[in-house]
C-alpha positions as CSV (number, residue, x, y, z in Angstrom):
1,X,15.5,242.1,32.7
2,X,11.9,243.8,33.0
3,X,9.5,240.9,35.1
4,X,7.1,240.0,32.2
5,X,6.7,236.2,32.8
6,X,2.3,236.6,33.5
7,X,2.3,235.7,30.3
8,X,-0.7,227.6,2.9
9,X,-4.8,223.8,-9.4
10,X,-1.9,221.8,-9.2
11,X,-3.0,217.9,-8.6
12,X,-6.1,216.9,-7.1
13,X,-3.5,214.6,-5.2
14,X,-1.4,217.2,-3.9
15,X,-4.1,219.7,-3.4
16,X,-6.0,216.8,-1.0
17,X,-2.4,216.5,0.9
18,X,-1.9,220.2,1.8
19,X,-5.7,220.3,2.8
20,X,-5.1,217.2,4.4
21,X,-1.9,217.9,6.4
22,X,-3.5,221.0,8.1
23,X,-6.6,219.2,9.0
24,X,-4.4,216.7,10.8
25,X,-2.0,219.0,12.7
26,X,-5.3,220.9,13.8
27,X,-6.6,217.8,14.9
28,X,-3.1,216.4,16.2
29,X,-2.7,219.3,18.5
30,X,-6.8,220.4,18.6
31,X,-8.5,223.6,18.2
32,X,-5.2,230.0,12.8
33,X,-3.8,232.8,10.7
34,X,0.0,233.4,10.4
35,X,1.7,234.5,13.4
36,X,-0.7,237.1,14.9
37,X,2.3,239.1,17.4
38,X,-0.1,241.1,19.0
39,X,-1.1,237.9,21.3
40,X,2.2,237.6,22.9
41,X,2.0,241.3,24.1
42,X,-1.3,240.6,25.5
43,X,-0.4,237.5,26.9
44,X,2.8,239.3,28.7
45,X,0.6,242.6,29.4
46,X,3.1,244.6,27.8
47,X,3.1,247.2,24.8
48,X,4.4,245.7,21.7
49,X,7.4,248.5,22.3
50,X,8.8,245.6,24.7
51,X,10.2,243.2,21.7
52,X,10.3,245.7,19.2
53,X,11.8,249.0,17.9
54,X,8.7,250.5,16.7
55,X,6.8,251.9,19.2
56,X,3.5,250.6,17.8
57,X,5.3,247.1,17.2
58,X,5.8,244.9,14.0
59,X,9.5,245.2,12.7
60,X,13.2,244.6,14.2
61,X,12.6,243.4,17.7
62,X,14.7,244.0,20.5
63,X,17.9,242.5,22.3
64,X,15.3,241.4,25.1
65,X,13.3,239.8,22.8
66,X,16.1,237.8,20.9
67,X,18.2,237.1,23.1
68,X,16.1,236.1,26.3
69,X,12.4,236.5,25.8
70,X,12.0,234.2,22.5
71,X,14.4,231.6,23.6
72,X,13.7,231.0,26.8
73,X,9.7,231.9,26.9
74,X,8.4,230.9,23.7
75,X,10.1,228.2,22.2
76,X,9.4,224.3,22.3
77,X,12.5,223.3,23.8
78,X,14.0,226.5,25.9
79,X,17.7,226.9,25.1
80,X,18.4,230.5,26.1
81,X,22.5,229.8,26.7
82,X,22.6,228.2,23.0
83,X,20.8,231.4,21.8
84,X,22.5,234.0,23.6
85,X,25.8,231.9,22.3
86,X,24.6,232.5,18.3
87,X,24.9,235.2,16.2
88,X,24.3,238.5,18.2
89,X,21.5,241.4,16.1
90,X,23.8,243.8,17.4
91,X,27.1,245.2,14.7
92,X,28.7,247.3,17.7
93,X,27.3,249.4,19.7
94,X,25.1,250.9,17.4
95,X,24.0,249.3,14.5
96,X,21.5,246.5,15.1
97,X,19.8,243.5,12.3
98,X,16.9,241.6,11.8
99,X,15.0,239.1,9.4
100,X,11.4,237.3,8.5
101,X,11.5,235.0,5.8
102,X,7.7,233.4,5.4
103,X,7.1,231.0,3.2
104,X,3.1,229.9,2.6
105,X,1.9,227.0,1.1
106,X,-1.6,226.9,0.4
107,X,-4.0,224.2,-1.5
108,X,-7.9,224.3,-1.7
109,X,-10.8,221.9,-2.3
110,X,-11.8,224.4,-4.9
111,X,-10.5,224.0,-8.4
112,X,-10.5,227.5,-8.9
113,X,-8.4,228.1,-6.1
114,X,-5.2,226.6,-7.0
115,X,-2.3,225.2,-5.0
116,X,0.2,227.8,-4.5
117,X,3.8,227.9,-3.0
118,X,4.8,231.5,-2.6
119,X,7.2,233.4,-0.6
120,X,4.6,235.1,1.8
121,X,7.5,237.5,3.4
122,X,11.4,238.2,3.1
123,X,12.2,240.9,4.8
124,X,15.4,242.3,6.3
125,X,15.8,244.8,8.9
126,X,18.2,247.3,10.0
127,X,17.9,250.6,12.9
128,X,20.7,252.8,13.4
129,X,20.5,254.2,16.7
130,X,22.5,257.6,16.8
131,X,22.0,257.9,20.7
132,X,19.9,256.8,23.0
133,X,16.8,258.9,22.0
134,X,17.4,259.0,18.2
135,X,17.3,256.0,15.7
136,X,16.6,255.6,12.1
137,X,15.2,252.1,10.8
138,X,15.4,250.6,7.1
139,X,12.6,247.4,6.3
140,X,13.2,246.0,2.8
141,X,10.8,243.3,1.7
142,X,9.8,241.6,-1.1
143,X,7.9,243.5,-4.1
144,X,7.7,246.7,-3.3
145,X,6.9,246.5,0.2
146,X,9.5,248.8,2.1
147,X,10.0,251.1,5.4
148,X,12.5,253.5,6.5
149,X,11.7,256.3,8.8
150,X,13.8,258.4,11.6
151,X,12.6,257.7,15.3
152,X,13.2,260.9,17.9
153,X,12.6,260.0,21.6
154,X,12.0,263.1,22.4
155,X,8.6,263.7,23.9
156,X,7.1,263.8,27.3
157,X,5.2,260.7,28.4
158,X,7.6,258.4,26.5
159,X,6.7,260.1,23.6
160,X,8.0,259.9,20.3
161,X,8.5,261.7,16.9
162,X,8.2,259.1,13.7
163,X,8.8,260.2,10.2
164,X,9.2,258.6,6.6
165,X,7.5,255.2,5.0
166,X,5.8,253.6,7.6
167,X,2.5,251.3,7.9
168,X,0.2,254.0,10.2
169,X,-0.9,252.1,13.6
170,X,-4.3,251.1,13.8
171,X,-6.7,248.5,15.4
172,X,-4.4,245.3,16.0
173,X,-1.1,244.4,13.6
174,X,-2.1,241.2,13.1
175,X,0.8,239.5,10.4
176,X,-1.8,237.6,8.5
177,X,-2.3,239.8,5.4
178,X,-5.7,237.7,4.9
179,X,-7.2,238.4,7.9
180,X,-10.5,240.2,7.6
181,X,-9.3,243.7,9.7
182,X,-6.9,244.1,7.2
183,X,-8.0,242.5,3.8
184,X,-11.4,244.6,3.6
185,X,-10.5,247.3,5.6
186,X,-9.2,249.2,2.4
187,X,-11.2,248.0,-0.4
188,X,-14.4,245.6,-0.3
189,X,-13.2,243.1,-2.4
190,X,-9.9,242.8,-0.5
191,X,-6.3,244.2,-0.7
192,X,-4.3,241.5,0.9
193,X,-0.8,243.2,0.0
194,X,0.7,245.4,2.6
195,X,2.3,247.5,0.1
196,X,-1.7,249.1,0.5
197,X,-0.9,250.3,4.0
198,X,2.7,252.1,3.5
199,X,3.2,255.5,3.0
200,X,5.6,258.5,3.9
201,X,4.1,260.9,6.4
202,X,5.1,262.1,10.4
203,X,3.5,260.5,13.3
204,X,3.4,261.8,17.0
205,X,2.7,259.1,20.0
206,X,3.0,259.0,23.5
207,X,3.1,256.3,26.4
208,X,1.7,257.9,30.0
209,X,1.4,255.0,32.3
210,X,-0.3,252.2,30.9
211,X,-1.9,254.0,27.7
212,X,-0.8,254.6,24.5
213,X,-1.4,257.0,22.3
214,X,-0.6,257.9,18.4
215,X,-1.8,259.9,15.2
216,X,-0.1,259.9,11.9
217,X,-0.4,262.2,9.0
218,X,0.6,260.4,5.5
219,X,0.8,262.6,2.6
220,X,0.0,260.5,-0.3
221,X,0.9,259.7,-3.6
222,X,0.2,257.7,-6.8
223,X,-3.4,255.8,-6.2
224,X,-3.4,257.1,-2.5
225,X,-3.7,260.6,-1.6
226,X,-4.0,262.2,1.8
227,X,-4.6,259.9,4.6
228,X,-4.7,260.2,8.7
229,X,-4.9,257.5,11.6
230,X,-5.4,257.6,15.1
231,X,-4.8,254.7,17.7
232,X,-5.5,254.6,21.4
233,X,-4.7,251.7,24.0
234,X,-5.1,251.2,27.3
235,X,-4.0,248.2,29.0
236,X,-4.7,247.4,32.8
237,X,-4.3,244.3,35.1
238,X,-6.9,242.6,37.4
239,X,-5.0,239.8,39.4
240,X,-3.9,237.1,37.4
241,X,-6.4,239.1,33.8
242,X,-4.5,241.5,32.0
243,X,-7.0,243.3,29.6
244,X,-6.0,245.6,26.6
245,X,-8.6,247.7,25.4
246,X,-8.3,250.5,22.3
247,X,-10.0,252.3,19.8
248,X,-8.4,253.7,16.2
249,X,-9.8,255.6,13.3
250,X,-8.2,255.7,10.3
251,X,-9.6,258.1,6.5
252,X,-8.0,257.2,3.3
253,X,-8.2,259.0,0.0
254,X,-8.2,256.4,-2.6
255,X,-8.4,256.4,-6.4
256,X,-11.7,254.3,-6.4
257,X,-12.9,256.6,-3.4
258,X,-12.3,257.7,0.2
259,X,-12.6,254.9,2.9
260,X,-13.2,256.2,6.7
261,X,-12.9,253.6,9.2
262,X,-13.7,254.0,13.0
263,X,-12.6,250.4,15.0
264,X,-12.8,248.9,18.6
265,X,-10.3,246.2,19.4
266,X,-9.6,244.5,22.7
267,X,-8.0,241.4,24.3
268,X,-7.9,239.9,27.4
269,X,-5.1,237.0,28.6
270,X,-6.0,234.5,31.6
271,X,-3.1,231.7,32.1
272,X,-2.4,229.9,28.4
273,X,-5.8,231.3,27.0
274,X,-5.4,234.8,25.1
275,X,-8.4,236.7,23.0
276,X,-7.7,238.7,20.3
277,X,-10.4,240.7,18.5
278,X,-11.7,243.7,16.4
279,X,-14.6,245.4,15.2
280,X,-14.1,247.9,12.1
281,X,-17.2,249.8,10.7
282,X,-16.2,251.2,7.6
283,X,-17.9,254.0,5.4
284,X,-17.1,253.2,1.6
285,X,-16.7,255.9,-1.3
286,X,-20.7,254.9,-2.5
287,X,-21.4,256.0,1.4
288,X,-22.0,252.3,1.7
289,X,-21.9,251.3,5.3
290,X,-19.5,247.9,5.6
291,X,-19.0,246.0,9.4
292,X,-15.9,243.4,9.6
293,X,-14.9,241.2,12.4
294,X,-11.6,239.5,13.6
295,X,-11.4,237.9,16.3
296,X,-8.6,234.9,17.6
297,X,-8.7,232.7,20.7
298,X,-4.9,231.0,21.2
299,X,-4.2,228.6,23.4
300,X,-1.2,227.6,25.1
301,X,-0.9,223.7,25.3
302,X,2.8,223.6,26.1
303,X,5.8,226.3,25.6
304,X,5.8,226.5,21.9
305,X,2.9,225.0,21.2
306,X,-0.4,227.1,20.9
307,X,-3.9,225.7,19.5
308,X,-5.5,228.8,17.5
309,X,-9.2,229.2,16.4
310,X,-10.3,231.9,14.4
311,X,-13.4,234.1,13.1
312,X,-13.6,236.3,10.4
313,X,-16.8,238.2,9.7
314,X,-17.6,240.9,6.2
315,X,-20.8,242.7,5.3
316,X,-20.4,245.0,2.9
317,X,-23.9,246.5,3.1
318,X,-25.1,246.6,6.3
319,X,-28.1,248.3,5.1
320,X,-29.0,245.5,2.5
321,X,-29.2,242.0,2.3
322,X,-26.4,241.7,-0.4
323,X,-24.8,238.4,1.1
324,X,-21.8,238.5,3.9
325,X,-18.4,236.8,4.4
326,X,-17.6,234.2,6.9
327,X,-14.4,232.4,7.7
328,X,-13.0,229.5,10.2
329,X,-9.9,228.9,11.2
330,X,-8.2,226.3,13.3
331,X,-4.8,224.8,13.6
332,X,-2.0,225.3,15.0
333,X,1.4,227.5,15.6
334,X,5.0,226.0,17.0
335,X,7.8,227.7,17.6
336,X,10.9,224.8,17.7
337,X,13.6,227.2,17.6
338,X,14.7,230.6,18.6
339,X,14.4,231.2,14.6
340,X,12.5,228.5,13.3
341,X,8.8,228.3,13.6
342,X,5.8,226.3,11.5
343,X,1.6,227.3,11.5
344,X,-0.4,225.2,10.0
345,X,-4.1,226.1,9.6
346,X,-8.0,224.8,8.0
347,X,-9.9,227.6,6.9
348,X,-13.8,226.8,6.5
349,X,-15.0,229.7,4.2
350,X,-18.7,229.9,4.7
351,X,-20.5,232.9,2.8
352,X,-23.8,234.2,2.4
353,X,-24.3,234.7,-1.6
354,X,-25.6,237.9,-3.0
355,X,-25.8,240.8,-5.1
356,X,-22.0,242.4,-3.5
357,X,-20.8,238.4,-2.6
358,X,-20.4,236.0,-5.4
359,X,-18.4,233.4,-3.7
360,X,-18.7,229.8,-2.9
361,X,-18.2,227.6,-0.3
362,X,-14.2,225.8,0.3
363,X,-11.9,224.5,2.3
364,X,-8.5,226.0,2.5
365,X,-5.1,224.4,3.7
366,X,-2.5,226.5,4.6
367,X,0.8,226.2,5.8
368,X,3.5,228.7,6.8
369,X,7.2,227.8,7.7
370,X,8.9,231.1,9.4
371,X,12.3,232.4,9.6
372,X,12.8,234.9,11.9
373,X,16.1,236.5,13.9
């Protein structure tokens, strides 16, 4: 094994329970966002290639990850033997499985905003690995949210050949489809389903030393035409620091417009604290000139137990004084099993009205139980 140990209107009564139950487990455990897997490969200083099969991460993760990483780093009470004694991801020698099942429940002090029990993710994973350099992976979800692309090894520098339905890599895969980077970075008013970010097209990526490096061509179809994304990461070690830093651009031809978005993104991981965050400035169809902001400090408290605060940040004129979009997060995230985890977070959503934000003031509870093999 590779040395990697640095390392949610229905009743006003149930509504004032959900908001109440994450303002208590943030307080319980102290000062969230679904489970944001990018932390844990800058907390181990490690590409995200280490637990999973895509090179740019998200997806089926690896044998290392299941079977001795998760168990025996990042759960509450460590149990590797009882893990590596469960049901193996491998069927033979060449056909390996997966799953995330989220489910989100969410209440708001807002009457507008209603409670909501929904099935956040279900999706089931499965690569085919021909030989050791080629691979093809299949990731049905729920709606119409699907992946399945061929993976080629064959390039110098660790490099690789993807092509099919893929999301294209860019800025930080944070898991939270309501997360700022990724709700706004495709439409203003926000497009929080991931079905936005899927489509067929070939990318090229390779891995000299410590940076990474990809670009991906999608070709298009439907509301989305031609699109292109670009993703660099470099990620370097000071004594007990490790420090990711990267850059990504990403153009998108959409039916309301094209969107062009140029992003810095960084993190930096010292003991049990890790940052997370990531500046997009985004160019809109109306050559309006948007900034957003993510950005995620999680802390470690004990082995499957991390505190999370977060900070979202929207202007969608950064020319005008047409109101902005600010958001608070804090809470918590366990992992209790190898394949059971729980987050449970208070959002404080604090805009600035105007003429491009007509929004209000709330409180948000939400709570997501995870499945995950």
């Amino acid at each position: 094994m590779p040395l990697v140990a640095r390392r949610l209107s229905t009743s006003g009564l149930v509504r004032r329970l959900l908001v109440g139950l994450a303002f208590l487990a943030g307080g319980l455990v102290g000062p969230g966002e679904a489970r944001a897997l990018p932390r844990y490969a800058a907390a181990y200083g490690q590409d995200c290639n280490l637990c999973h099969h895509d090179p740019t991460g998200g997806g089926l993760r690896s044998a290392y990850a299941t079977q001795y990483l998760v168990p025996a780093e990042l759960v509450w009470r460590s149990d590797p033997e009882s893990a590596a004694e469960s049901i193996s991801p491998s069927i033979g020698d060449h056909l390996t499985v997966g799953a995330d099942l989220r489910l989100l429940t969410t209440g708001s002090d807002d009457d507008a905003d209603p409670s909501r029990f929904l099935t956040m993710q279900s999706d089931v994973h499965v690569v085919l690995q021909m030989d050791e350099r080629t691979s093809v992976a299949v990731d049905v979800g729920n709606g119409r949210r699907s992946e399945a692309w061929g993976l080629a090894r064959v390039l110098p520098w660790q490099g690789w050949l993807k092509a099919g339905r893929f999301v294209p890599a860019y800025g930080w895969r944070f898991a939270d489809h309501q997360i700022f980077t990724r709700r706004h970075l495709l439409a203003t008013e926000g497009e929080p389903s991931p079905v936005a970010w899927e489509d067929s097209g070939l990318e090229l990526g390779v891995s000299p030393g410590s940076l990474q490096l990809s670009a991906s061509l999608q070709a298009g179809g439907g509301e989305v035409g031609e699109s292109w994304a670009v993703r660099a990461v470099e990620r370097q070690s000071f004594g007990s620091v490790d420090v990711a830093l990267g850059g990504s651009a990403l153009r998108r031809q959409q039916r309301a417009g094209d969107r062009t978005a140029v992003g810095a993104f960084g993190a930096v991981n010292l003991g049990p604290a890790t940052w997370l965050g990531q500046l997009d400035a985004v160019r809109a169809a109306d050559d309006r000139d948007e900034w957003i902001v993510s950005q995620q400090l999680a802390w470690t408290v004990h082995q499957g137990w991390t505190v999370l605060l977060q900070h979202d940040f929207h202007d969608p004129d950064r020319d005008l004084e047409s109101g902005t979009r600010q958001r608070w997060g804090v809470g918590f995230d366990a992992l209790f099993t190898p394949f059971v985890g729980i987050q449970a977070l208070a959002r404080f959503e604090d805009p600035d009205s105007g003429p491009a934000v007509d929004e209000d003031d709330r409180v948000r509870g939400d709570m997501v139980l995870h499945f995950l093999f």
